[in-house]
N, CA, C and O atoms as a Tripos MOL2 file, in Angstrom:
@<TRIPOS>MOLECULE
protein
  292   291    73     0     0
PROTEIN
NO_CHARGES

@<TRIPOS>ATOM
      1 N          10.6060  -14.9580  -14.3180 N.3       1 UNK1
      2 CA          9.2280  -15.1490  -13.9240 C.3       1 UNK1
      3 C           8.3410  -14.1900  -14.7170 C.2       1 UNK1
      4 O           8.5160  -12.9710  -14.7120 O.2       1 UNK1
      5 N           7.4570  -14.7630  -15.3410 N.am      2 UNK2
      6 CA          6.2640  -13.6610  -16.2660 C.3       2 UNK2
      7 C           4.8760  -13.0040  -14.8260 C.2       2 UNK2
      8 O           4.6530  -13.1910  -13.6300 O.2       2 UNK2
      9 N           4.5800  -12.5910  -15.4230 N.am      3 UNK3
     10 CA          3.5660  -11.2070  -15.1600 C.3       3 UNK3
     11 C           1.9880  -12.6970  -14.1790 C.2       3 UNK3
     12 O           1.3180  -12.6220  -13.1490 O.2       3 UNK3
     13 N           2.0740  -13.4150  -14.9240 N.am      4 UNK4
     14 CA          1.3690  -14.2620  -15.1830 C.3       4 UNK4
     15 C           1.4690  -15.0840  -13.8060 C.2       4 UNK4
     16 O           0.7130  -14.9090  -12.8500 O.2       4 UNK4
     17 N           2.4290  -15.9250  -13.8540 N.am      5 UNK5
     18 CA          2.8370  -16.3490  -12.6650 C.3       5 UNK5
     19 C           3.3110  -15.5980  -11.4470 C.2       5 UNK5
     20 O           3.0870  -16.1160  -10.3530 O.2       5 UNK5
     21 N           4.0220  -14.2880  -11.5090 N.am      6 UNK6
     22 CA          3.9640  -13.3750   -9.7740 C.3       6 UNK6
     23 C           2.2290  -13.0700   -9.5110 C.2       6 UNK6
     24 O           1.8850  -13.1800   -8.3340 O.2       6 UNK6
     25 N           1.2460  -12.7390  -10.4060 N.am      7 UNK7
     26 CA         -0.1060  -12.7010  -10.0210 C.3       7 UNK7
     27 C          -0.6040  -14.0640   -9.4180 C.2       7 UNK7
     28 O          -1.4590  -14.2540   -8.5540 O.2       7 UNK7
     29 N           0.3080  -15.1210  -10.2410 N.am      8 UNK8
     30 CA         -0.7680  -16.7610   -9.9350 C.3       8 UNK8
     31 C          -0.4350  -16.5450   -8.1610 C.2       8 UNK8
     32 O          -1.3240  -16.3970   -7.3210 O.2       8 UNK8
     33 N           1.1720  -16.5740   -7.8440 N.am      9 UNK9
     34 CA          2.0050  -16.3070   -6.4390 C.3       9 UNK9
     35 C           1.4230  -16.1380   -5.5060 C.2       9 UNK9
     36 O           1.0700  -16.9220   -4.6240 O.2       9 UNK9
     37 N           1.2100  -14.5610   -5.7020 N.am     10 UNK10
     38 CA          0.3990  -13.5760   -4.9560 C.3      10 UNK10
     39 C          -0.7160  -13.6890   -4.2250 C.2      10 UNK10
     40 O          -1.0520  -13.3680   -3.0860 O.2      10 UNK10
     41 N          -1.3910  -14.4110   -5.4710 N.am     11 UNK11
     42 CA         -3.2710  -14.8920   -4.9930 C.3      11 UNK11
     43 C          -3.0620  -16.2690   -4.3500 C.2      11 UNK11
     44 O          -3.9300  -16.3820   -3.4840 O.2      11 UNK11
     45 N          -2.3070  -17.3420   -4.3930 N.am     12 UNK12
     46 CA         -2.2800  -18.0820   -3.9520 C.3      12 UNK12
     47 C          -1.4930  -17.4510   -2.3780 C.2      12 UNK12
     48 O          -1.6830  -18.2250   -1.4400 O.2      12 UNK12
     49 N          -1.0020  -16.6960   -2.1640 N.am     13 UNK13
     50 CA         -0.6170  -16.7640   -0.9820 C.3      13 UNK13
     51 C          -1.4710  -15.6070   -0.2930 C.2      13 UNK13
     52 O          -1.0310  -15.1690    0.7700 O.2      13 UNK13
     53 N          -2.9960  -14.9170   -0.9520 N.am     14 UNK14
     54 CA         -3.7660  -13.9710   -0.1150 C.3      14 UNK14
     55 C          -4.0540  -14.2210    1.6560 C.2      14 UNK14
     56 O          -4.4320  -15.3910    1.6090 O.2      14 UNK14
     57 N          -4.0820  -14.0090    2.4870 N.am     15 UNK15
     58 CA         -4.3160  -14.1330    3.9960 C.3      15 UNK15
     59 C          -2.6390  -14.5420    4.8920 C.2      15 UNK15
     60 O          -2.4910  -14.4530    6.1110 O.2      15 UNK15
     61 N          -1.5760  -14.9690    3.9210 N.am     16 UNK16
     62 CA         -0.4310  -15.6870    4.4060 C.3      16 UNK16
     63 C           0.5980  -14.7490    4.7900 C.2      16 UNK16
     64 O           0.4240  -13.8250    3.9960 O.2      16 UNK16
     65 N           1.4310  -14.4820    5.4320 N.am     17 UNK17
     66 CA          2.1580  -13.8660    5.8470 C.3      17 UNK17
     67 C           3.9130  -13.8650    5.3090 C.2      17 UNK17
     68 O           4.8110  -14.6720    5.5500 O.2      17 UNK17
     69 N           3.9060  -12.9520    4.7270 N.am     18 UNK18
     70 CA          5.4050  -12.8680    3.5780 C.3      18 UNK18
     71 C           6.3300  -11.7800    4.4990 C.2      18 UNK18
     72 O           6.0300  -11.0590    5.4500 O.2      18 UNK18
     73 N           7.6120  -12.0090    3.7550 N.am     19 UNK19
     74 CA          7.9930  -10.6160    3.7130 C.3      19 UNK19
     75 C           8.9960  -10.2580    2.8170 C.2      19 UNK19
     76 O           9.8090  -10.9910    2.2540 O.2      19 UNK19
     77 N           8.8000   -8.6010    2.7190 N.am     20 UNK20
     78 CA          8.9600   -7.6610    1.8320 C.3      20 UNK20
     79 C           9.9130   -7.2290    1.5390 C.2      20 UNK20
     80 O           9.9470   -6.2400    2.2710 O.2      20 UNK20
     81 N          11.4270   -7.2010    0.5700 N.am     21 UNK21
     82 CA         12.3520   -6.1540    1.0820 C.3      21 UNK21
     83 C          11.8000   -4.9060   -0.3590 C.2      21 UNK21
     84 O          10.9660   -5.1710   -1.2250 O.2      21 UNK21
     85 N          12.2860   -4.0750   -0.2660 N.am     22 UNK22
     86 CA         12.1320   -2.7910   -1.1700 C.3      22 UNK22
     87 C          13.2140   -2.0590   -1.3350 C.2      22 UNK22
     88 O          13.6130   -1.3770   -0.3910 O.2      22 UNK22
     89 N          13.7930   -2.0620   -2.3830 N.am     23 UNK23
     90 CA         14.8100   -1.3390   -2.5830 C.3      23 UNK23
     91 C          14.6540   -0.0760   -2.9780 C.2      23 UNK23
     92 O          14.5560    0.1630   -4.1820 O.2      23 UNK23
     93 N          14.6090    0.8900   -2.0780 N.am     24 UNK24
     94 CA         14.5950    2.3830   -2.3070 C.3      24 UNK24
     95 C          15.1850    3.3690   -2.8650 C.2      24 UNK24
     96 O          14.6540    4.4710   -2.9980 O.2      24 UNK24
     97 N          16.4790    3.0470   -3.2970 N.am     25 UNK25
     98 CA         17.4840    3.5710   -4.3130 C.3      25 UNK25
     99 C          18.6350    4.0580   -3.0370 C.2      25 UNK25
    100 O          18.4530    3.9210   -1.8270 O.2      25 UNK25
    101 N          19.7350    4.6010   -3.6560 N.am     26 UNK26
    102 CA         20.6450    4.4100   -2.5160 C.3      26 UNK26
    103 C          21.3130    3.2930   -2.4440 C.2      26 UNK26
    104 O          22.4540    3.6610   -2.7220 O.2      26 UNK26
    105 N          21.3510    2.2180   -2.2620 N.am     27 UNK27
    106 CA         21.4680    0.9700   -1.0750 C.3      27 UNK27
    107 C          21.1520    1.1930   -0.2090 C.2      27 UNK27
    108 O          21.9290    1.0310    0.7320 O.2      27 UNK27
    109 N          19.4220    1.8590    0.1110 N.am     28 UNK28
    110 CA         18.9320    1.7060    1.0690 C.3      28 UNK28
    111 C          17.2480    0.3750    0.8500 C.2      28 UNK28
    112 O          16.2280    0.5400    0.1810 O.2      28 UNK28
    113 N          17.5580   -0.5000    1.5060 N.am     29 UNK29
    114 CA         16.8770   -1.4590    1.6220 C.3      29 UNK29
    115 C          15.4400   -1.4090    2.8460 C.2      29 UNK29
    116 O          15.4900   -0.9910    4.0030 O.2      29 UNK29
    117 N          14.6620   -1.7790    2.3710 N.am     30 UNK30
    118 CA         12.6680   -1.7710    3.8870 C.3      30 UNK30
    119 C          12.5550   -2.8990    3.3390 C.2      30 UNK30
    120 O          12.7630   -3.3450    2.2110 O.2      30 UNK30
    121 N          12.1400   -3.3590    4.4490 N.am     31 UNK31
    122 CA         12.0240   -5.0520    5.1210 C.3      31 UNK31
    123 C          10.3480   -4.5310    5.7880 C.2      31 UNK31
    124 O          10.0870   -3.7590    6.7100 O.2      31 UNK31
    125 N           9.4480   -5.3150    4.8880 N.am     32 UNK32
    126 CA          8.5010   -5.3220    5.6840 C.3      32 UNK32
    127 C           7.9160   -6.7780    5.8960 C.2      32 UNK32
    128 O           7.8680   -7.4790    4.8860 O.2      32 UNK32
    129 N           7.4160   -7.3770    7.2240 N.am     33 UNK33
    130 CA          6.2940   -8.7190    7.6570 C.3      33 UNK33
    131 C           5.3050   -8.4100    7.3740 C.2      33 UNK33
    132 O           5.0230   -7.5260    8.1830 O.2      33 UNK33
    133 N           4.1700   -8.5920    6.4480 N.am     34 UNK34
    134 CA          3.1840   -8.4640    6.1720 C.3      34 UNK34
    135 C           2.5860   -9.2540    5.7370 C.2      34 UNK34
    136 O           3.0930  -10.2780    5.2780 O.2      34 UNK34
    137 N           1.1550   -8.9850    5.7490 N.am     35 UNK35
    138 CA         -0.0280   -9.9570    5.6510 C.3      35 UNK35
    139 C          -0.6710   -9.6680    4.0730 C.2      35 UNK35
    140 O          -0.9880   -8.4890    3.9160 O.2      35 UNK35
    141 N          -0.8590  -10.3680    3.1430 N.am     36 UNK36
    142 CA         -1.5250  -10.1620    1.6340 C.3      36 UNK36
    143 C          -2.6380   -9.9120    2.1070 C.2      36 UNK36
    144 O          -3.0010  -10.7130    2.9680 O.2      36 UNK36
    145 N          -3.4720   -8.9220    1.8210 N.am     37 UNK37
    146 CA         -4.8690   -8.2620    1.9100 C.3      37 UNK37
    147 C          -5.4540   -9.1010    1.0330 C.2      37 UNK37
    148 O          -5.8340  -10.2630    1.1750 O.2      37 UNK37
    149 N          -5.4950   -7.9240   -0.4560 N.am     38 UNK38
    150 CA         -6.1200   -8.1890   -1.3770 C.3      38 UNK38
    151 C          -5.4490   -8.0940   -2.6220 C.2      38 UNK38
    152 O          -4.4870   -7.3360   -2.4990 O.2      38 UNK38
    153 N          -5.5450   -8.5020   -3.6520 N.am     39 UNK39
    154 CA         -4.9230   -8.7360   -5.1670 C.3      39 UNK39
    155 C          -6.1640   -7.6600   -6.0840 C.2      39 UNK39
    156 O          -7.3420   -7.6690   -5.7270 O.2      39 UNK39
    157 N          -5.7170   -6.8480   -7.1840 N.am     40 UNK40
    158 CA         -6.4840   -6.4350   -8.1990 C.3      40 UNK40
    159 C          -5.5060   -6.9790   -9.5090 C.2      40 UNK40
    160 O          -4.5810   -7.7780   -9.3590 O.2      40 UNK40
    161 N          -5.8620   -6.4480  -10.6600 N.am     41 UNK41
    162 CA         -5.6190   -6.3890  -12.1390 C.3      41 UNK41
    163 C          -3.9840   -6.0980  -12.0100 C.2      41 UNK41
    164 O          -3.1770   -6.9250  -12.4330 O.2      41 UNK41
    165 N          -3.6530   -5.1030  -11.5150 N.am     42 UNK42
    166 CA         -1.9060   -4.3620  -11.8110 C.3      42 UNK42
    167 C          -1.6410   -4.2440  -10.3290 C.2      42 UNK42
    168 O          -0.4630   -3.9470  -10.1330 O.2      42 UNK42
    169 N          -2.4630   -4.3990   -9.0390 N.am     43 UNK43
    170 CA         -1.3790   -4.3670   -7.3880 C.3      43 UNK43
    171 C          -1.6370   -5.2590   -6.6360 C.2      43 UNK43
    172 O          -2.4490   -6.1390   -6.9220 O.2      43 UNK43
    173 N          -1.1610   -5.2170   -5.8170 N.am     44 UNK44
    174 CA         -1.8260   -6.2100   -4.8370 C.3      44 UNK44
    175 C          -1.3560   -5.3370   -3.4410 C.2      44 UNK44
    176 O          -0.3490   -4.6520   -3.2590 O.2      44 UNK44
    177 N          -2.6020   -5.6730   -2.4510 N.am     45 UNK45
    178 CA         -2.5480   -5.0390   -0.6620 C.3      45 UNK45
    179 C          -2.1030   -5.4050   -0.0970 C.2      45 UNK45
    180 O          -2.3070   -6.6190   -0.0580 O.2      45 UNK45
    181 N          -0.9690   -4.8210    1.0140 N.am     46 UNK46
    182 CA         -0.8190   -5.8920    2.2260 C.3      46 UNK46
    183 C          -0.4960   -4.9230    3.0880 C.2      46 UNK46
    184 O          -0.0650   -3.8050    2.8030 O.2      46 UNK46
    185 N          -0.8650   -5.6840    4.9030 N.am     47 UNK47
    186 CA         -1.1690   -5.0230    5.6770 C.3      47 UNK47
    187 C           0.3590   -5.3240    6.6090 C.2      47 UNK47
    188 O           0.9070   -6.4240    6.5290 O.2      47 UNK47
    189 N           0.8810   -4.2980    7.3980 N.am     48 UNK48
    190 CA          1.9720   -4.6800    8.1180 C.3      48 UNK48
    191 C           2.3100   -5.3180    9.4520 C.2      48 UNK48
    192 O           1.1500   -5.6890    9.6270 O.2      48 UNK48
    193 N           2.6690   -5.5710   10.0790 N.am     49 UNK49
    194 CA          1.9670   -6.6330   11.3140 C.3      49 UNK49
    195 C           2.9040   -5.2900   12.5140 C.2      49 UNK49
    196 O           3.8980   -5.7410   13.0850 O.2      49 UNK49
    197 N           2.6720   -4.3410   12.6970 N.am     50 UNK50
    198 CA          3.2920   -3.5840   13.8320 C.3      50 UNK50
    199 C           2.2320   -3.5540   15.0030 C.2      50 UNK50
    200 O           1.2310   -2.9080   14.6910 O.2      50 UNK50
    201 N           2.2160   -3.8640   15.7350 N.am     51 UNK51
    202 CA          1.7310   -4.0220   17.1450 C.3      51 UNK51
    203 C           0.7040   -2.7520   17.7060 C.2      51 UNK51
    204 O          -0.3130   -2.8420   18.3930 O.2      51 UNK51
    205 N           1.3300   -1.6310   17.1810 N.am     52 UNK52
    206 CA          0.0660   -0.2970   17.7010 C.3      52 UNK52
    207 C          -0.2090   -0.0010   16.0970 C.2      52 UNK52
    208 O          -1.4060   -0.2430   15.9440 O.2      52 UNK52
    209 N           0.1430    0.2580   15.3080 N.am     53 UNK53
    210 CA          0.4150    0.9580   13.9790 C.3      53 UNK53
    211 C          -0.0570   -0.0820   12.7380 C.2      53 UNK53
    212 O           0.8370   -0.5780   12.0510 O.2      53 UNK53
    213 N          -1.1190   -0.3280   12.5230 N.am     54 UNK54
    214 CA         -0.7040   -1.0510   11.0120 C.3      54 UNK54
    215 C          -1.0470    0.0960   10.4550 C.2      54 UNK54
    216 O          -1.6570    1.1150   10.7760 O.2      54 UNK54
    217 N          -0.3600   -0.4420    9.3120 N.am     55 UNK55
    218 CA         -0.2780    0.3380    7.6860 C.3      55 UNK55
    219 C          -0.4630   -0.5480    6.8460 C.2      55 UNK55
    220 O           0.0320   -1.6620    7.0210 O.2      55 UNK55
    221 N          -1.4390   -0.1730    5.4150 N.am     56 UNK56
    222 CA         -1.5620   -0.5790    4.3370 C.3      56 UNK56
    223 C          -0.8960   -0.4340    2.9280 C.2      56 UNK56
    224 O          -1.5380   -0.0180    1.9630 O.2      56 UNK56
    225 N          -0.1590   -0.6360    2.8870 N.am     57 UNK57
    226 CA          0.6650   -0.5610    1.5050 C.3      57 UNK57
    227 C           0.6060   -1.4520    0.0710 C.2      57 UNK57
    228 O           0.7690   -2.6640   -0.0670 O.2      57 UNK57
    229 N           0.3390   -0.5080   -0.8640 N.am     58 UNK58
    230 CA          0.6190   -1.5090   -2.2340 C.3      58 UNK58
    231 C           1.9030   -1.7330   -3.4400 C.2      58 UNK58
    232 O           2.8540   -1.0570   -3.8330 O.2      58 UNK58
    233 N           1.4780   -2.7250   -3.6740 N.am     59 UNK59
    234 CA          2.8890   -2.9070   -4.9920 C.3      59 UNK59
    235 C           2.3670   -3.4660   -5.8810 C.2      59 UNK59
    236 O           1.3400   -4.1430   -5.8140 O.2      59 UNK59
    237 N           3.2590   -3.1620   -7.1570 N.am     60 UNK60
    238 CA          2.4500   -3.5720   -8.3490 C.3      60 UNK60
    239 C           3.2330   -4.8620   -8.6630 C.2      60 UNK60
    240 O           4.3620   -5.1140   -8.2440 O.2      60 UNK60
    241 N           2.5310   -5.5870   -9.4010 N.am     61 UNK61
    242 CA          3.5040   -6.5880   -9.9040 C.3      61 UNK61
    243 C           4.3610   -6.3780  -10.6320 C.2      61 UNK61
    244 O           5.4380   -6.9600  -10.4980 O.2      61 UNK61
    245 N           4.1510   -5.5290  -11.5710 N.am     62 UNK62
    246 CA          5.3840   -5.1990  -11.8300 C.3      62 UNK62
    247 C           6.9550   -4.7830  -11.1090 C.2      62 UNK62
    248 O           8.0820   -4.6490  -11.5860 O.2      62 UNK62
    249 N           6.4880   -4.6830   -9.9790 N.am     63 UNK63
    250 CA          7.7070   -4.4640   -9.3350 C.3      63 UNK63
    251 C           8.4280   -5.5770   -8.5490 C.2      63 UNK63
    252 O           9.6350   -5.6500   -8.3170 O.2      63 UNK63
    253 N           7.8510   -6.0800   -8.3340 N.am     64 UNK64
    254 CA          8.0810   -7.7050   -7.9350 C.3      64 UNK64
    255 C           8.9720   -8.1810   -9.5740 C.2      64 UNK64
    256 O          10.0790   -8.7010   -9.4290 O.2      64 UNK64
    257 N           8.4540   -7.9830  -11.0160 N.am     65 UNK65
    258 CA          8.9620   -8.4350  -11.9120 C.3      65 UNK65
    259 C          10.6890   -7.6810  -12.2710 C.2      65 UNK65
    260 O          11.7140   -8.3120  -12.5330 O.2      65 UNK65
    261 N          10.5400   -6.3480  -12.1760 N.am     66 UNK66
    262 CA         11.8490   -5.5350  -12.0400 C.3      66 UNK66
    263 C          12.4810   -5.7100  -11.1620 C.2      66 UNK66
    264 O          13.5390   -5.0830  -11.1070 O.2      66 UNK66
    265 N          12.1770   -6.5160  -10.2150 N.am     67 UNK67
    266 CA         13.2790   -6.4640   -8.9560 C.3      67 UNK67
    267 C          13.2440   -5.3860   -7.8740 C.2      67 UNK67
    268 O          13.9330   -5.3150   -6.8560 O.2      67 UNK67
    269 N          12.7040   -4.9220   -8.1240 N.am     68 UNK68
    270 CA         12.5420   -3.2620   -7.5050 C.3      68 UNK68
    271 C          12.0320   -3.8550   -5.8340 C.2      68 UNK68
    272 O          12.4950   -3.2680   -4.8560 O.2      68 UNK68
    273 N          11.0850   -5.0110   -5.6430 N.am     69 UNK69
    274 CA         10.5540   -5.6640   -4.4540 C.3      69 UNK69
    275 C          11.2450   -7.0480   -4.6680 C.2      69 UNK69
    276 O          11.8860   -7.3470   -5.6760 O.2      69 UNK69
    277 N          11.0800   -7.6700   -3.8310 N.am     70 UNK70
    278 CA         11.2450   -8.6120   -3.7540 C.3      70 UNK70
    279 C          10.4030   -9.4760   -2.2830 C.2      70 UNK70
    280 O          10.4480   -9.2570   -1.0720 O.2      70 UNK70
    281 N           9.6890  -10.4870   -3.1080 N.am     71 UNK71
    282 CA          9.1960  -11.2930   -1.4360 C.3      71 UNK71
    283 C           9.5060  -12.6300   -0.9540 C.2      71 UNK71
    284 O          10.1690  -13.2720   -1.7680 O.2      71 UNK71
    285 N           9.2110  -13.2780    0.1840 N.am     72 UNK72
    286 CA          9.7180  -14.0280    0.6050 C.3      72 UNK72
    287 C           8.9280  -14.9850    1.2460 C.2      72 UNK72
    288 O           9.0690  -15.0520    2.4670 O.2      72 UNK72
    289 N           8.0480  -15.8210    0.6580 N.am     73 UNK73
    290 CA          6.8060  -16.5700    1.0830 C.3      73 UNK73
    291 C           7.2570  -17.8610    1.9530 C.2      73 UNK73
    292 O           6.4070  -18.6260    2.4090 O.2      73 UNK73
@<TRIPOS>BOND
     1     1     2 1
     2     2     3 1
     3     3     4 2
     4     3     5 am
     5     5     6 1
     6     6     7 1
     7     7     8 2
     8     7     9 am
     9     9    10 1
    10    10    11 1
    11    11    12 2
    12    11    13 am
    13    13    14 1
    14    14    15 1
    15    15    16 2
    16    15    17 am
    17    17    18 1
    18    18    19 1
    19    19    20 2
    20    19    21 am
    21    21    22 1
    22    22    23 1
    23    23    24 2
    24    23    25 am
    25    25    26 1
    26    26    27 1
    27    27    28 2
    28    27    29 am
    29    29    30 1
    30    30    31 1
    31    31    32 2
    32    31    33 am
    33    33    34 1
    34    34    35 1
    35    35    36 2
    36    35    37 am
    37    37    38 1
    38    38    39 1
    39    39    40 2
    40    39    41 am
    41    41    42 1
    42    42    43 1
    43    43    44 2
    44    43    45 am
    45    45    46 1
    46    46    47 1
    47    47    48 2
    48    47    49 am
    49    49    50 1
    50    50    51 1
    51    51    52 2
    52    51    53 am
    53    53    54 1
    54    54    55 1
    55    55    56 2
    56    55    57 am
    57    57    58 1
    58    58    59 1
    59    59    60 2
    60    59    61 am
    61    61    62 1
    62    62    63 1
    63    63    64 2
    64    63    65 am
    65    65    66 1
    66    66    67 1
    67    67    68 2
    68    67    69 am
    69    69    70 1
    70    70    71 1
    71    71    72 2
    72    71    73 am
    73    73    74 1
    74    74    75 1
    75    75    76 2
    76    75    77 am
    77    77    78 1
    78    78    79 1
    79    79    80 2
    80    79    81 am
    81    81    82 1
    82    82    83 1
    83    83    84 2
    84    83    85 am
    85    85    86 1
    86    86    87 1
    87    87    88 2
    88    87    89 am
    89    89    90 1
    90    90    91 1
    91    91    92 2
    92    91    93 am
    93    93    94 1
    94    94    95 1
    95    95    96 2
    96    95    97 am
    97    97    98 1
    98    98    99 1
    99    99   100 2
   100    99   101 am
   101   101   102 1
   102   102   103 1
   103   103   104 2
   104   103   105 am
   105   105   106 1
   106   106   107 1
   107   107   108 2
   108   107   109 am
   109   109   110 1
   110   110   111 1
   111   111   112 2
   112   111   113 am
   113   113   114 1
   114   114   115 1
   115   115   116 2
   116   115   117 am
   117   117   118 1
   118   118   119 1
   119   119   120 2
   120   119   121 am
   121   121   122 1
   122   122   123 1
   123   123   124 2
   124   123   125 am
   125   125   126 1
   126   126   127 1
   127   127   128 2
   128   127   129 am
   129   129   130 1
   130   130   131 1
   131   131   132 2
   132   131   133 am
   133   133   134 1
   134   134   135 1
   135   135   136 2
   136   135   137 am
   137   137   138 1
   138   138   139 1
   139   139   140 2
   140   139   141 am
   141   141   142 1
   142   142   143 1
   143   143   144 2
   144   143   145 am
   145   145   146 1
   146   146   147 1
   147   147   148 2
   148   147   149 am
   149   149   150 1
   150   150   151 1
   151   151   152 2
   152   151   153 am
   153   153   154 1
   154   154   155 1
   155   155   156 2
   156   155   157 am
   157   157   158 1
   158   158   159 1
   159   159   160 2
   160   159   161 am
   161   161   162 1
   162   162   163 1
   163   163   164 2
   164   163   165 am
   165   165   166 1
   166   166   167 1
   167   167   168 2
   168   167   169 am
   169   169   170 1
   170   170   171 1
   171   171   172 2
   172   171   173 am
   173   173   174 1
   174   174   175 1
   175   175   176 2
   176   175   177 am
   177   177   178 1
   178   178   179 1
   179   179   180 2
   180   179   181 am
   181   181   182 1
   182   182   183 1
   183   183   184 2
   184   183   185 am
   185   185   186 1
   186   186   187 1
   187   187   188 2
   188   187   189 am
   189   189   190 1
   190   190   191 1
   191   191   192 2
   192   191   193 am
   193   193   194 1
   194   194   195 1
   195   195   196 2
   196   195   197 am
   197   197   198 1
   198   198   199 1
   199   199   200 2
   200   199   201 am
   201   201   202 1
   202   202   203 1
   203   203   204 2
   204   203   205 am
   205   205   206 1
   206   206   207 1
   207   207   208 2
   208   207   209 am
   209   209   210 1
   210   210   211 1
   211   211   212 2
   212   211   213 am
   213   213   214 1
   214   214   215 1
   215   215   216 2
   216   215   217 am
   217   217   218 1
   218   218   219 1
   219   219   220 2
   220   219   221 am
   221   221   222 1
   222   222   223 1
   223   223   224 2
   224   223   225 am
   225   225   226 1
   226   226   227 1
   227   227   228 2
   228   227   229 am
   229   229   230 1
   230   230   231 1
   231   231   232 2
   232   231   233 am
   233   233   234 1
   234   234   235 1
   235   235   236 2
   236   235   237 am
   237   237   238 1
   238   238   239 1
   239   239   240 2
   240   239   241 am
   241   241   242 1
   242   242   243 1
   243   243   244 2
   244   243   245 am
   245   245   246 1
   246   246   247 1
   247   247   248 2
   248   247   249 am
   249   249   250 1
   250   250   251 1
   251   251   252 2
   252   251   253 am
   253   253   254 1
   254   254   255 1
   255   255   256 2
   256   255   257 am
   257   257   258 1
   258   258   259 1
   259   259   260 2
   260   259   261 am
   261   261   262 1
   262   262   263 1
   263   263   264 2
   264   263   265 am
   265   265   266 1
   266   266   267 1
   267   267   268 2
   268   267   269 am
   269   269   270 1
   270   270   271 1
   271   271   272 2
   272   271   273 am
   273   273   274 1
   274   274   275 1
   275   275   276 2
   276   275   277 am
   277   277   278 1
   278   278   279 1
   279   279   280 2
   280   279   281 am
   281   281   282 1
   282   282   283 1
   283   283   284 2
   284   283   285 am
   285   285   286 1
   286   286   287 1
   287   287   288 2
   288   287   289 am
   289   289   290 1
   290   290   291 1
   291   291   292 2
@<TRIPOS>SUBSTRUCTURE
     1 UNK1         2 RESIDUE 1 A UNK
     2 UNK2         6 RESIDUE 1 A UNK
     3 UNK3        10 RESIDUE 1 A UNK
     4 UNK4        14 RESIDUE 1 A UNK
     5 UNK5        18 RESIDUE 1 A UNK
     6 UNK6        22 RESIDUE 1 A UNK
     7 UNK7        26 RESIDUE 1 A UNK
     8 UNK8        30 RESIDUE 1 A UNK
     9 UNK9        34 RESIDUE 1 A UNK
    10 UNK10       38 RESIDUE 1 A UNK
    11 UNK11       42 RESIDUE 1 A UNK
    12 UNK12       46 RESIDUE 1 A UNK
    13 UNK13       50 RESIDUE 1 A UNK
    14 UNK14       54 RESIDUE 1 A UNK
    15 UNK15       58 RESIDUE 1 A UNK
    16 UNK16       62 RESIDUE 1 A UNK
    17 UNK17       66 RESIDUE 1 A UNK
    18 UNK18       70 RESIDUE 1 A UNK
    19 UNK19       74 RESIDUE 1 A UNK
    20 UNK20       78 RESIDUE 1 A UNK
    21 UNK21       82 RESIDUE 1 A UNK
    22 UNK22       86 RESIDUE 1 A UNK
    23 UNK23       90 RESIDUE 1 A UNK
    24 UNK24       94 RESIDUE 1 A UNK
    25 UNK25       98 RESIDUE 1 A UNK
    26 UNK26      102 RESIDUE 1 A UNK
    27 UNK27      106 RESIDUE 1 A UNK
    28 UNK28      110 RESIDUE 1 A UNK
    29 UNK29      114 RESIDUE 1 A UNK
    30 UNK30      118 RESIDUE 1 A UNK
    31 UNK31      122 RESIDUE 1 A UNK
    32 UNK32      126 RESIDUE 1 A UNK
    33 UNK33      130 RESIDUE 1 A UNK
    34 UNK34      134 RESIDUE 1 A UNK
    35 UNK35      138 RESIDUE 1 A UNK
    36 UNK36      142 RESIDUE 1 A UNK
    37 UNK37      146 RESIDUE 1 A UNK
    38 UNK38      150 RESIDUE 1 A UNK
    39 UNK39      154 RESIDUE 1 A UNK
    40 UNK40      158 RESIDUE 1 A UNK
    41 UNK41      162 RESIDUE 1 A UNK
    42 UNK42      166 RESIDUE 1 A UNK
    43 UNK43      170 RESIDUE 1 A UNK
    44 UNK44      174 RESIDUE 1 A UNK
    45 UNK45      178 RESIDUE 1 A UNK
    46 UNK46      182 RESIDUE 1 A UNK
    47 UNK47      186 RESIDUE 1 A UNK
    48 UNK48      190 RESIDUE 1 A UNK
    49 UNK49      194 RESIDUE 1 A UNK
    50 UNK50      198 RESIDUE 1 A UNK
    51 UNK51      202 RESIDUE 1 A UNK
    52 UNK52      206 RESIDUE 1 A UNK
    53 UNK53      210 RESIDUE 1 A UNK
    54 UNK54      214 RESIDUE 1 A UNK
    55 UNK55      218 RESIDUE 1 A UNK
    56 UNK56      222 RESIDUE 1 A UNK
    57 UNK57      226 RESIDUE 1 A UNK
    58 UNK58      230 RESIDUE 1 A UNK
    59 UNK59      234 RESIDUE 1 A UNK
    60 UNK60      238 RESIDUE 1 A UNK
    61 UNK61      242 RESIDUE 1 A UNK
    62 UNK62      246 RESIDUE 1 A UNK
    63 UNK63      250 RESIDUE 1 A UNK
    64 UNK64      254 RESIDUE 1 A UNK
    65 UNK65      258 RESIDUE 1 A UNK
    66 UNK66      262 RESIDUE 1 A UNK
    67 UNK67      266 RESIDUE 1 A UNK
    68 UNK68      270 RESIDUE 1 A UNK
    69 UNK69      274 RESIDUE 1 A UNK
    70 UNK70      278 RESIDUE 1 A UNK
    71 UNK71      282 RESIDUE 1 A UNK
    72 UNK72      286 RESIDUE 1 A UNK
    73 UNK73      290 RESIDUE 1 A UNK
């Protein structure tokens, strides 16, 4: 997948609800449900769906391209 198309992805799925795994090094794996915020140039936002707690977190596309994330629309 190019750079090109995980951005086309991304924006097409802004407001939709994905989820996240992240490979943290280790074989330790984060699983997040989250909501796409917003998209820029090199990240994109998304918000986490925890019940008292959200959090905002970003990823670049590039990491989606390395494998490093991976999502699940």
């Amino acid at each position: 997948m190019t750079l090109q198309e995980i951005k086309k992805k991304v924006n097409e799925n802004i407001g939709n609800e994905v989820t996240i795994k992240c490979n943290i090094g280790r074989n330790r794996i984060e699983k997040y449900n989250v909501r796409i915020k917003e998209t820029y140039k090199n990240i994109f936002i998304v918000e986490t769906n925890k019940k008292n707690n959200t959090e905002i977190k970003s990823f670049s596309y590039t990491d989606v391209m390395t494998k490093t994330i991976k999502i699940d629309y």
